[in-house]
C-alpha positions as CSV (number, residue, x, y, z in Angstrom):
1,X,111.8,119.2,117.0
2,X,114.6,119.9,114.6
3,X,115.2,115.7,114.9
4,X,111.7,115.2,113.5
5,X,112.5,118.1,111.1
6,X,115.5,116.4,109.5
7,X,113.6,113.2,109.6
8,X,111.0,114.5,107.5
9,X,113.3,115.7,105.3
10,X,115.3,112.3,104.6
11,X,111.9,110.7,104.3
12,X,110.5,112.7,102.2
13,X,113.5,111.9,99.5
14,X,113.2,108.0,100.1
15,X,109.6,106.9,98.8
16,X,110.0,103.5,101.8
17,X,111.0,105.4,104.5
18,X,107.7,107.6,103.8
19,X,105.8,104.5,103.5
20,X,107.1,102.9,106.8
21,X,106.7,106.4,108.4
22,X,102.9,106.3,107.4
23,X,101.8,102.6,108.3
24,X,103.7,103.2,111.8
25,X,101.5,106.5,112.5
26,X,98.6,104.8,111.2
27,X,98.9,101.8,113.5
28,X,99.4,104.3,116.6
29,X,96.7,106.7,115.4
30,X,94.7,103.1,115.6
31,X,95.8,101.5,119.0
32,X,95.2,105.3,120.6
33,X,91.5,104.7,118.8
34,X,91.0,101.4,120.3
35,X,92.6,102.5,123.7
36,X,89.7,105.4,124.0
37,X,86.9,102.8,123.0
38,X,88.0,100.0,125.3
39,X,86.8,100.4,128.9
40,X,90.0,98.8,130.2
């Protein structure tokens, strides 16, 4: 937890990393999404 605290942090100062962070999150959030839908 205190990883993904100081990771946070350091993003939060560098406008890409915050980017990257948010298109990664938002390609799991969509995979999990598709992985409830799908029967398989």
């Amino acid at each position: 937890m205190a990883l993904a605290l100081a990771y946070a942090q350091h993003a939060a100062r560098d406008p890409l990393e915050l980017a990257r962070a948010i298109v990664v999150c938002g390609c799991a959030a969509a995979l999990i999404a598709a992985g409830q839908a799908l029967p398989f």
